[in-house]
C-alpha positions in Angstrom: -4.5 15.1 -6.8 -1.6 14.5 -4.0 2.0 14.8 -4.6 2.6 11.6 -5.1 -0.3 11.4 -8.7 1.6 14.4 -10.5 3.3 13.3 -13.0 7.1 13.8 -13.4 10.3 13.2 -15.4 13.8 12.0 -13.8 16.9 14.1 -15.3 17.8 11.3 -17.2 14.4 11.5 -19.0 12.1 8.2 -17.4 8.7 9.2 -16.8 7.8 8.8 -12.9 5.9 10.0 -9.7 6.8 11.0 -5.9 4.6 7.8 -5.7 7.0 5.8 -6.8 8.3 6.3 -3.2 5.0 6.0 -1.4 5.3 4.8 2.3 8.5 6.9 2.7 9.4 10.2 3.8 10.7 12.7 1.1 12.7 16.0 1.5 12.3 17.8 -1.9 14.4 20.6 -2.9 15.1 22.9 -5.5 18.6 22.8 -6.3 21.0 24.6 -8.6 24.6 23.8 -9.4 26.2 27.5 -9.6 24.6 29.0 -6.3 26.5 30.1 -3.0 24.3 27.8 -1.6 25.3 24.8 -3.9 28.0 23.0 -1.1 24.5 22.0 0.7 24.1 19.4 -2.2 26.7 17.5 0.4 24.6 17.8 3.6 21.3 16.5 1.4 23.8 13.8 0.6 24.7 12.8 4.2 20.8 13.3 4.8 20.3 10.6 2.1 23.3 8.5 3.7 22.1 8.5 7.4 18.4 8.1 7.2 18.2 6.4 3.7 17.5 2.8 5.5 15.0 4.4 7.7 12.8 5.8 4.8 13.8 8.8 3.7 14.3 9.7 0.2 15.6 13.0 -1.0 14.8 14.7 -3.9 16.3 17.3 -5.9 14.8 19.3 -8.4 17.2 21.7 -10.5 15.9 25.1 -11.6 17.5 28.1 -13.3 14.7 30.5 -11.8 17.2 32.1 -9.4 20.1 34.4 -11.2 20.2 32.0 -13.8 22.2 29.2 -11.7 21.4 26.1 -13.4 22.2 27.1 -17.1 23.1 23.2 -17.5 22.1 20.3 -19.9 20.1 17.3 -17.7 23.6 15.9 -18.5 25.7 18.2 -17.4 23.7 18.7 -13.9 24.0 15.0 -13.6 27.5 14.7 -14.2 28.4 17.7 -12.0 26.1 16.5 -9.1 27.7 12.9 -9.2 31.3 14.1 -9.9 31.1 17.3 -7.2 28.9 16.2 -4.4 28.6 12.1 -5.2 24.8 12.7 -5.3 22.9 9.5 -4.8 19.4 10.4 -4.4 16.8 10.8 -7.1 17.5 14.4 -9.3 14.1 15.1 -11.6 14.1 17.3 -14.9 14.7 21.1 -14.8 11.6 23.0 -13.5 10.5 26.4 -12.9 9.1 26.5 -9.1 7.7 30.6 -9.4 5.5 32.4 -11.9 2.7 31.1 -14.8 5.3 28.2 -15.4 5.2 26.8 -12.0 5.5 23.6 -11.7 2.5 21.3 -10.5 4.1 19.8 -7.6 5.5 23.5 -6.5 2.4 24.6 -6.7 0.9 22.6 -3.8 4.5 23.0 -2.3 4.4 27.1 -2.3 0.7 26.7 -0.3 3.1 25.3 2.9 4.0 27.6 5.4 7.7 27.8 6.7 8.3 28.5 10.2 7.2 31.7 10.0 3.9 31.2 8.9 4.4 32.4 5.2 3.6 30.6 2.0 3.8 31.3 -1.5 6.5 31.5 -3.7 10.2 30.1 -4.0 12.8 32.9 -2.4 15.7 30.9 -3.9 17.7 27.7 -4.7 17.8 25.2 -1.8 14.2 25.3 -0.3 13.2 22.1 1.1 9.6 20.8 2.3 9.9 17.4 4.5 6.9 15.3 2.9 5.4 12.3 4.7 5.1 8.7 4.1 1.4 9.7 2.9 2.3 12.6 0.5 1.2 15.3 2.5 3.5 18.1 2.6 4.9 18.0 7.0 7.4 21.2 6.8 9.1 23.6 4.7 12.2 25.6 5.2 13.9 28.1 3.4 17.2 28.5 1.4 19.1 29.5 4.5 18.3 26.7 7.0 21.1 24.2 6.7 20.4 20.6 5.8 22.0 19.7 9.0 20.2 21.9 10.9 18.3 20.8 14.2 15.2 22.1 13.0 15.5 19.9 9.7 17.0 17.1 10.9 13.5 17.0 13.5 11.2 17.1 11.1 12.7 14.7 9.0 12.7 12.2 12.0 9.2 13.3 12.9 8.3 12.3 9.1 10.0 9.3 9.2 7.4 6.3 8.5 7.4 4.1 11.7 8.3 0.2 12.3 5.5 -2.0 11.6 
């Protein structure tokens, strides 16, 4: 099964896929709305902005894994992304990204080495794996790296499907 056959539900409940954006490139992160690292929902959303037209898709998946940072209702994440950060790009149901809960799509996710060479689990809200056009997993990056950051904004481009 690739990313894009597991099934999945958007936060306002609608059964769906990653496939549903086949033939694009996808950066998928797991969010949370009461993190120190919550202001990068705005970066994701200039992300989505500038490269939007040229394929790319963001995707944010909440999670209260991490210091219990996501404590909302699907609603209330909705409402706060849209009202705080004027998130336009696709948000999917609450998931748990570590441990015997993990969700299926994290768990081909967490076999991606970051830069570093390490895989496995989910060190905290706002890690982000570029995804190709094809579903297979291009780069991840951890919490830290900005989404602004040269390294991301490359492998976005790089993931970027090309001009027929």
């Amino acid at each position: 099964m690739t990313l894009h056959q597991i099934p999945l539900t958007t936060l306002d409940g609608r059964a769906t896929t990653l496939g549903e954006h086949a033939g694009r490139a996808l950066l998928v992160v797991n969010v949370a709305s009461r993190c120190g690292l919550t202001p990068q929902y705005a970066g994701l959303e200039r992300l989505q902005e500038e490269y939007g037209e040229r394929g790319l898709t963001v995707v944010g998946f909440p999670c209260n894994q991490f210091g219990g940072q996501e404590p909302g209702t699907a609603e209330e994440i909705q409402e706060f992304c849209s009202t705080t950060y004027g998130v336009t790009f696709p948000m999917m149901e609450k998931v748990e990204v570590n441990g015997p809960g993990r969700h299926p799509v994290f768990q081909e996710l967490t076999q991606v080495e970051d830069a570093d060479g390490e895989a496995g689990d989910v060190q905290w809200n706002f890690e982000k794996w570029v995804v190709g056009p094809d579903g297979a997993p291009r780069a991840r990056f951890r919490p830290g790296v900005e989404p602004g950051s040269a390294e991301l904004v490359a492998a976005v481009e790089a993931a970027l499907p090309r001009p027929a």
